[in-house]
C-alpha positions as CSV (number, residue, x, y, z in Angstrom):
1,X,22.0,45.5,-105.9
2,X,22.4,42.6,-103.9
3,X,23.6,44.9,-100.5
4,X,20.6,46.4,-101.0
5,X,18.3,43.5,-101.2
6,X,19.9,42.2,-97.9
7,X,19.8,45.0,-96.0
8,X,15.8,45.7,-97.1
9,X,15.1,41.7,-95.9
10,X,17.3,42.3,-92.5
11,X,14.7,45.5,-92.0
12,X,12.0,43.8,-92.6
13,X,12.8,40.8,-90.6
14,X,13.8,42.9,-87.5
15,X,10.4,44.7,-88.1
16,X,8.6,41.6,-87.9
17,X,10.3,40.3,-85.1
18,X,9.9,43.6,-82.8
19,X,5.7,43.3,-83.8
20,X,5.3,40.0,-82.5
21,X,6.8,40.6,-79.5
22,X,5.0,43.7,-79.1
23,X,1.9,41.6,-79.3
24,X,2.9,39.7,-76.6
25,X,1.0,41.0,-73.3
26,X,3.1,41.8,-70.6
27,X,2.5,40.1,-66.7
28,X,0.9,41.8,-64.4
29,X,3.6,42.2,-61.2
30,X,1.7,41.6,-58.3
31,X,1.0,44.6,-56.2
32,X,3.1,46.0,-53.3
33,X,1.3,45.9,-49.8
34,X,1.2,44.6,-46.9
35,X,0.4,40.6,-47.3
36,X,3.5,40.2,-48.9
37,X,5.6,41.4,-46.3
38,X,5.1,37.9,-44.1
39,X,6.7,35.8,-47.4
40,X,9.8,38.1,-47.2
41,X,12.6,36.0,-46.2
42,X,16.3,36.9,-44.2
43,X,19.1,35.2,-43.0
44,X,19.2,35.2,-39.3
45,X,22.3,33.4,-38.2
46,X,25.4,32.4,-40.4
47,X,28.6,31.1,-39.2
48,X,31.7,28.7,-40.2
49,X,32.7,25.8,-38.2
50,X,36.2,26.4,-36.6
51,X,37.7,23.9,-39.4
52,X,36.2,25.9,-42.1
53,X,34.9,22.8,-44.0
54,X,31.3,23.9,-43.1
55,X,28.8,26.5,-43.5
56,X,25.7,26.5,-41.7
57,X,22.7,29.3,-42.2
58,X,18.9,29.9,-41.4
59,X,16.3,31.2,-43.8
60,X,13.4,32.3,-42.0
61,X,10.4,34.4,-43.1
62,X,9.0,37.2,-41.6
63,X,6.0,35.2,-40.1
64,X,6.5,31.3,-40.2
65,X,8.6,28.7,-39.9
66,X,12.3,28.5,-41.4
67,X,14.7,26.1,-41.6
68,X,18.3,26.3,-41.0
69,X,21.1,24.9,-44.1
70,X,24.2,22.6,-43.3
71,X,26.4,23.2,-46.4
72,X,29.5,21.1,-47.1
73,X,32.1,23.6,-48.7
74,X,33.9,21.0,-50.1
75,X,31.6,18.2,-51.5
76,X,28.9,20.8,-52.4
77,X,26.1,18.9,-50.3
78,X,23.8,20.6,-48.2
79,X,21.0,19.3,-45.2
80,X,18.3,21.2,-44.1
81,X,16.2,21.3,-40.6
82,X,13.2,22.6,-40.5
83,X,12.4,25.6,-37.4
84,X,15.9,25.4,-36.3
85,X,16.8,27.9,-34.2
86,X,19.5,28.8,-31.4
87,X,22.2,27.3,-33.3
88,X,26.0,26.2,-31.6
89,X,28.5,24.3,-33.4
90,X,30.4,23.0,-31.1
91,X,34.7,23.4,-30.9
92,X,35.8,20.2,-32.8
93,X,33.7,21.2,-36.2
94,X,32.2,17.7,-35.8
95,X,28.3,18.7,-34.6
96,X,26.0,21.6,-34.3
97,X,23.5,21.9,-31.8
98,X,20.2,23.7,-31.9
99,X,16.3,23.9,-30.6
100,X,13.5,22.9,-32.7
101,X,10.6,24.8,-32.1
102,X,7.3,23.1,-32.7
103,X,5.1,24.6,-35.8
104,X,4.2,27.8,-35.2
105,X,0.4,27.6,-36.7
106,X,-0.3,24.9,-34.1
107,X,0.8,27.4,-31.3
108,X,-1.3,29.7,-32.1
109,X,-3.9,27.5,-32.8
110,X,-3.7,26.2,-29.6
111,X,-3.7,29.4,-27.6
112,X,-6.6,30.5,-29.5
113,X,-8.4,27.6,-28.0
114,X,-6.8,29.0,-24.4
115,X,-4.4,26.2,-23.7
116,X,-1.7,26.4,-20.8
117,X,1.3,27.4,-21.1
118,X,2.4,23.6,-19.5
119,X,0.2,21.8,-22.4
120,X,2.0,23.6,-25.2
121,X,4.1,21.5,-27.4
122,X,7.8,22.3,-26.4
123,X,11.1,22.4,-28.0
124,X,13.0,19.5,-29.2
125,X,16.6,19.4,-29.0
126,X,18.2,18.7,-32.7
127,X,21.9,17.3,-32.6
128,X,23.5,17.2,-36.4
129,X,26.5,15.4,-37.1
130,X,28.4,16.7,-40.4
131,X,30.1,13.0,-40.6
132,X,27.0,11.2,-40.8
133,X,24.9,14.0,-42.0
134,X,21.8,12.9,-40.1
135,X,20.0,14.6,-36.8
136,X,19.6,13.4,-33.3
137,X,16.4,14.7,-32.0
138,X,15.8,15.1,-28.1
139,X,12.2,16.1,-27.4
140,X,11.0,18.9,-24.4
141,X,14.6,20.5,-24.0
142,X,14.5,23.5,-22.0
143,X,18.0,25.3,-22.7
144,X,21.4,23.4,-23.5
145,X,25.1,24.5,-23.4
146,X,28.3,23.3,-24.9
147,X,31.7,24.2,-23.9
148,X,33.2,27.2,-25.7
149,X,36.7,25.8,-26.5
150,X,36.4,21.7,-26.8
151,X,34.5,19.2,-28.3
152,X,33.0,16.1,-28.0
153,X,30.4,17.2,-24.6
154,X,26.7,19.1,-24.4
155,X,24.3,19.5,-21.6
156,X,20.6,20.5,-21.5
157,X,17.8,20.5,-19.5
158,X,14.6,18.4,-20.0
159,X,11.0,18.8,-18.7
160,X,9.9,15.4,-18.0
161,X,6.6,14.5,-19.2
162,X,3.6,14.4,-16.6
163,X,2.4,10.5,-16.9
164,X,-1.7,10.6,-17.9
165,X,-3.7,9.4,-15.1
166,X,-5.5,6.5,-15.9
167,X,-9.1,5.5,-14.9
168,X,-8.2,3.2,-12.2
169,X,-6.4,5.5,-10.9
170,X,-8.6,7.9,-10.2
171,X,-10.8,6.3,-7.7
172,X,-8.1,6.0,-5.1
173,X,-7.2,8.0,-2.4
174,X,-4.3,11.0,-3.4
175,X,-1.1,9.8,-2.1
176,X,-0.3,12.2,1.3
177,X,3.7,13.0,-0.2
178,X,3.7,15.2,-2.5
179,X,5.6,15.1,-5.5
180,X,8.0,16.9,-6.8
181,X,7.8,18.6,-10.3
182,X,10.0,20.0,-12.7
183,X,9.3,24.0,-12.7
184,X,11.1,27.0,-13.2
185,X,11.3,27.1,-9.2
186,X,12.1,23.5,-8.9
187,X,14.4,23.3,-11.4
188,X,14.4,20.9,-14.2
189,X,16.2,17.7,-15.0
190,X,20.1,18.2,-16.4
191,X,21.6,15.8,-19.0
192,X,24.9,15.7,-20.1
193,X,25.9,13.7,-22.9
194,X,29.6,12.8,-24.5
195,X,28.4,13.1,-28.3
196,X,30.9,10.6,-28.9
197,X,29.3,8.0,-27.2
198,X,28.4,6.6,-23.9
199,X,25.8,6.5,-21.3
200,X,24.1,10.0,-19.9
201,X,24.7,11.2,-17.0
202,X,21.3,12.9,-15.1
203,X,21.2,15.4,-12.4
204,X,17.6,16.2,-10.8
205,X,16.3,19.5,-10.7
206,X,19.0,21.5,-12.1
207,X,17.9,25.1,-11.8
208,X,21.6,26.6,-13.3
209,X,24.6,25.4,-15.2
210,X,27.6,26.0,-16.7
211,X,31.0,24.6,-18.6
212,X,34.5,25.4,-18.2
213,X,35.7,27.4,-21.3
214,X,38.0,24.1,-21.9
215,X,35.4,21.4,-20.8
216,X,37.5,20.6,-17.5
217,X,34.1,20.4,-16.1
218,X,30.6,21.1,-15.9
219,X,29.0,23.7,-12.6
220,X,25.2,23.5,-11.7
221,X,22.7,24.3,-9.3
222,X,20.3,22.3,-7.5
223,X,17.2,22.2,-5.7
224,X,17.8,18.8,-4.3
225,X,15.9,15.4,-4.8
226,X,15.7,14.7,-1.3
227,X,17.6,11.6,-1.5
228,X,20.5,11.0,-3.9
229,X,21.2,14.8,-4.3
230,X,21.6,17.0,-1.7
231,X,20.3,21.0,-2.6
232,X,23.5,23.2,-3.4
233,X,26.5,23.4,-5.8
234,X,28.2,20.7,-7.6
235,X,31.1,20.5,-9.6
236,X,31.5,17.7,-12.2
237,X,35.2,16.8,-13.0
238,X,34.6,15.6,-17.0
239,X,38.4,14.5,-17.0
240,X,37.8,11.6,-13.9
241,X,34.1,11.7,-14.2
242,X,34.3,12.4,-10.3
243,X,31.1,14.9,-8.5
244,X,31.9,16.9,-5.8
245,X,29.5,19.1,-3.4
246,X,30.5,22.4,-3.6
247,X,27.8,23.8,-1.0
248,X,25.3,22.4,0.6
249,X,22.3,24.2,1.3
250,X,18.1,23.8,1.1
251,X,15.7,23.4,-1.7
252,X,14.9,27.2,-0.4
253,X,18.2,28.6,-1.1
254,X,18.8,30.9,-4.3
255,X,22.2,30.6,-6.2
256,X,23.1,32.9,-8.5
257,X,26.8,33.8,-10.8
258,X,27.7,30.6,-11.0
259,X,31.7,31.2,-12.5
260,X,34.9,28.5,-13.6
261,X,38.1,29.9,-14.0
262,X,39.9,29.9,-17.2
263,X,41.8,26.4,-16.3
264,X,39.0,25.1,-14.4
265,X,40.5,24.9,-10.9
266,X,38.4,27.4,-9.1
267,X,34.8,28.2,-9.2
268,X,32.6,31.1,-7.7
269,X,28.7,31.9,-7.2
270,X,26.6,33.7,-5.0
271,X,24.5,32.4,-2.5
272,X,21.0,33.8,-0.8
273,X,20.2,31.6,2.4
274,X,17.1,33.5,3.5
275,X,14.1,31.5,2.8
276,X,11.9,34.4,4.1
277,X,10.6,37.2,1.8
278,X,12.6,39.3,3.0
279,X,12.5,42.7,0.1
280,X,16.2,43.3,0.7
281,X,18.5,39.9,0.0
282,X,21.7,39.3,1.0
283,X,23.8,37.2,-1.3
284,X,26.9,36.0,-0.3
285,X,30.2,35.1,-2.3
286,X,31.4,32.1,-1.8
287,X,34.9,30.6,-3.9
288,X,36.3,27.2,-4.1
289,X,39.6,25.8,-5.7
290,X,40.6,22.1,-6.1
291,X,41.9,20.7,-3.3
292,X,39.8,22.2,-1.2
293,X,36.7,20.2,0.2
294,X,34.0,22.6,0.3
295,X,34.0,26.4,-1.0
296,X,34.8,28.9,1.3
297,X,33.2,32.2,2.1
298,X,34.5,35.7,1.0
299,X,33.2,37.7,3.7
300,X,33.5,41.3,1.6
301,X,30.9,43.3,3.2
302,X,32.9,43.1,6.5
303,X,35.9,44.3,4.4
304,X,36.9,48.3,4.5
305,X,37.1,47.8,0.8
306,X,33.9,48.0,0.0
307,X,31.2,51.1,1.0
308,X,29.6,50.9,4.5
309,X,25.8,50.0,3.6
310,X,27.0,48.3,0.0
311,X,26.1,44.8,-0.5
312,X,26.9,41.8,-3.0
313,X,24.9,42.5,-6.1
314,X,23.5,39.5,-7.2
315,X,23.2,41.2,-10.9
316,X,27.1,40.6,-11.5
317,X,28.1,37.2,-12.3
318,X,31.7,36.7,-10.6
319,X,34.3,37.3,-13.3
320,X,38.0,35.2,-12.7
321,X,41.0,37.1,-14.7
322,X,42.7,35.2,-17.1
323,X,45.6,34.3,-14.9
324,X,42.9,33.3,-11.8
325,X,44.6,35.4,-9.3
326,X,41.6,37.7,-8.9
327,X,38.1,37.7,-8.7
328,X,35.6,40.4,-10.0
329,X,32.4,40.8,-8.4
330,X,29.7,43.6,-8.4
331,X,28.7,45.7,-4.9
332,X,26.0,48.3,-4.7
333,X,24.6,50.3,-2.2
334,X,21.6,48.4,-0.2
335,X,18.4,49.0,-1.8
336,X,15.7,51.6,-0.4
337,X,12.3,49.8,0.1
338,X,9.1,50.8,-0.1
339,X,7.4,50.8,3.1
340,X,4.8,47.6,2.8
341,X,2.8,48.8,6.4
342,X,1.6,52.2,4.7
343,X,-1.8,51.9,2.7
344,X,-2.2,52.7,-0.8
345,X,-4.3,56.1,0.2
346,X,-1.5,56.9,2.6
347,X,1.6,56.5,0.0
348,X,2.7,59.8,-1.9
349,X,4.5,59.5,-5.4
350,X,6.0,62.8,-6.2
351,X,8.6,62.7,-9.7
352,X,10.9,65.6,-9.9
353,X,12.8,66.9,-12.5
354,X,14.8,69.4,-13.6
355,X,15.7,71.5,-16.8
356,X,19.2,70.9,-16.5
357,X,18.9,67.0,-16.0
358,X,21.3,65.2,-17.7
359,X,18.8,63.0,-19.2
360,X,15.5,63.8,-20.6
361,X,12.8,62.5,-17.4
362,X,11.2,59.7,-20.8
363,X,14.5,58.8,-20.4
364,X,15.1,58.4,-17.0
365,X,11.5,56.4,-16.7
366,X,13.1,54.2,-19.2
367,X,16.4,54.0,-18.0
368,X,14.9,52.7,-14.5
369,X,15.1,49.6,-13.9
370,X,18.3,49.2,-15.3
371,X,19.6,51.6,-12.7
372,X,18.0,49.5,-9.7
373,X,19.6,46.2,-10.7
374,X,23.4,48.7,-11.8
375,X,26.6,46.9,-9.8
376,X,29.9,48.1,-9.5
377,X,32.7,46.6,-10.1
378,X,35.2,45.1,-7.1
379,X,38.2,43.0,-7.3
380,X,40.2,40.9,-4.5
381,X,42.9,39.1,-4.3
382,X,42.5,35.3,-4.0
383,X,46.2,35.3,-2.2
384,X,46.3,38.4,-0.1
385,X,42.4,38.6,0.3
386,X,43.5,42.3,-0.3
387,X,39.8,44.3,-1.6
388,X,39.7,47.1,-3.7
389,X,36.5,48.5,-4.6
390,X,37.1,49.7,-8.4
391,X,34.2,51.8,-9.5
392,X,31.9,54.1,-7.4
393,X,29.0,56.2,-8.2
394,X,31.2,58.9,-9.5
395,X,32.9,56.8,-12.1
396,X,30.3,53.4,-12.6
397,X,32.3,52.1,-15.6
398,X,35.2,50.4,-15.6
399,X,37.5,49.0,-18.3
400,X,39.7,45.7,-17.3
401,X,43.4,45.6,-18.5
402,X,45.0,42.5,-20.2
403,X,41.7,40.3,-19.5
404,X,41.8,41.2,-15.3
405,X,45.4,40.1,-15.2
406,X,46.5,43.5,-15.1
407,X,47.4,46.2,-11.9
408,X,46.0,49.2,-13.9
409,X,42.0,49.6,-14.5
């Protein structure tokens, strides 16, 4: 009798129970379209510092700012910067590095009201230390590198601020010398900076730049200021703090490829001395090695190595091999103009194509470009001078053996 009175109150209890929630109304979910999509959020960029200690990660939506996350594995601790974005942590797991672009409802705010591209707000260089856990902020960075395998050494390029002019001023006569800016053709103003401490070095407009992969030393590009720095390439020993001219040249001269081998003592680039507008150029390789005072020219076009009527490409940035006893560069055959004294009534353009075309012509429309700037590959020997063109028309691609160290390709 008693089983019985239990189990009728568990019944009744469980009825109850099941009504009450039933009475409950349930939430609407909000509905699936389109103005939900910009909340959405993804992980971008996630990576471990070499030590392991660290995590860091971005969460970003699909439209709008982010923010990138600094977690400390170990203490369970985390920092956060907001619109963080081309993040580098450099070799000695002690700093990362990354841009801060400025809010992004501003820009568009201010391009609505038709703002140039100059009076923009511009990236700010962030620089987080996972010791102190607090952020170094550099404002209107351009670009900034780090050396792949070391610590402890970052450069970047600033645009420096045009100064307001002021009412006074004004009146006066403009000053006859003109002065020169920071600009992409110019060049802009290169910083590098021992994160451990210490006073910056500057170098004026800076239009290229590059670290040895152990930080022996820092390559860049200049423009020249006309005074203290002479246009060309410099080399910047980090180990005796010493600068050496590479190649000196004028504010007109285009340097491309700039390349350090692997124990930073010898360096490579290409080098365009026409200042006319010429629709062919002609870049030259040039090498240098320590010891050496200046960098010497690798005259390979004179060489039976490579094609008659090839030419340096200067879409090939020159590649050491591991062991530095060779140098890669690309060649390709001199470019066909377009003859500039016809009129545009007088010039023809005829595409042909064929059915059994290897490539669909969409294809080959897309594919064009790439195909102007194509190089193929070259090697010679830094001892012998010995040149060996590796791939032709016939066979464009070409594998290298043992990191370039090796006879076989």
């Amino acid at each position: 009798m008693r089983f019985s009175i239990l189990v009728l109150a568990l019944v009744l209890s469980v009825s109850c129970l099941a009504q009450k929630k039933g009475s409950t109304p349930a939430l609407a979910k909000k509905p699936l379209d389109h103005t939900v999509y910009d909340s959405w959020k993804e992980i971008t960029y996630k990576a471990l510092t070499p030590d392991g200690m660290h995590a860091a990660f971005t969460i970003n939506p699909q439209d709008g700012d982010g923010k990138v996350i600094f977690y400390d594995l170990k203490k369970n601790t985390q920092d956060s910067v907001h619109r963080a974005a081309s993040i580098a942590l450099t070799y000695d797991s002690r700093y990362a590095i990354f841009k801060i672009q400025p809010q992004q409802n501003l820009v568009k705010d201010l391009r609505r009201q038709k703002k140039k591209k100059e009076d923009l707000p511009k990236d700010s260089l962030g620089i987080y230390s996972f010791a102190s856990r607090k952020t170094e902020k550099v404002p209107d960075v351009k670009s900034f590198k780090i050396p792949e395998k070391v610590g402890g050494w970052l450069a970047y390029q600033q645009e420096i601020k045009k100064e307001p002019k002021s009412a006074a001023s004004s009146d006066k006569k403009p000053v006859a010398k003109k002065v020169k800016k920071n600009s992409d053709d110019n060049g802009y103003t290169l910083v590098l900076k021992k994160l451990d401490g210490g006073n910056d070095l500057s170098f004026g407009y800076v239009k290229d730049y590059t670290f040895a992969k152990f930080g022996q030393g820092l390559l860049f590009s200049t423009t020249g200021n006309d005074s203290t720095l002479k246009a060309g390439v410099y080399w910047y020993d980090l180990q005796r703090n010493e600068l050496k001219n590479l190649h000196e040249g004028k504010s007109k001269y285009k340097y491309k490829g700039l390349s350090i081998s692997e124990d930073g003592t010898q360096t490579a680039f290409l080098v365009d001395s026409d200042t006319t507008k010429a629709l062919i150029r002609y870049f030259k390789l040039y090498h240098w090695k320590t010891g050496t005072t200046s960098a010497q020219l690798l005259d390979v076009e004179t060489s039976l190595g490579i094609p008659q009527n090839w030419i340096v490409s200067e879409n090939y940035t020159p590649l050491f091999s591991k062991d530095g006893n060779n140098l890669f560069f690309g060649s390709a055959p001199k470019p066909v103009v377009q003859d500039t004294t016809l009129l545009m009534e007088e010039i023809v353009s005829v595409e042909i194509w064929r059915g059994d075309d290897q490539y669909i012509y969409p294809q080959q429309n897309k594919q064009l470009a790439n195909e102007k700037k194509r190089s193929y590959l070259a090697s010679i020997n830094l001892a012998t001078k010995e040149l060996m063109q590796l791939a032709t028309a016939e066979v464009p691609s070409i594998e290298l053996g043992d990191e370039g160290n090796s006879s076989t390709f």
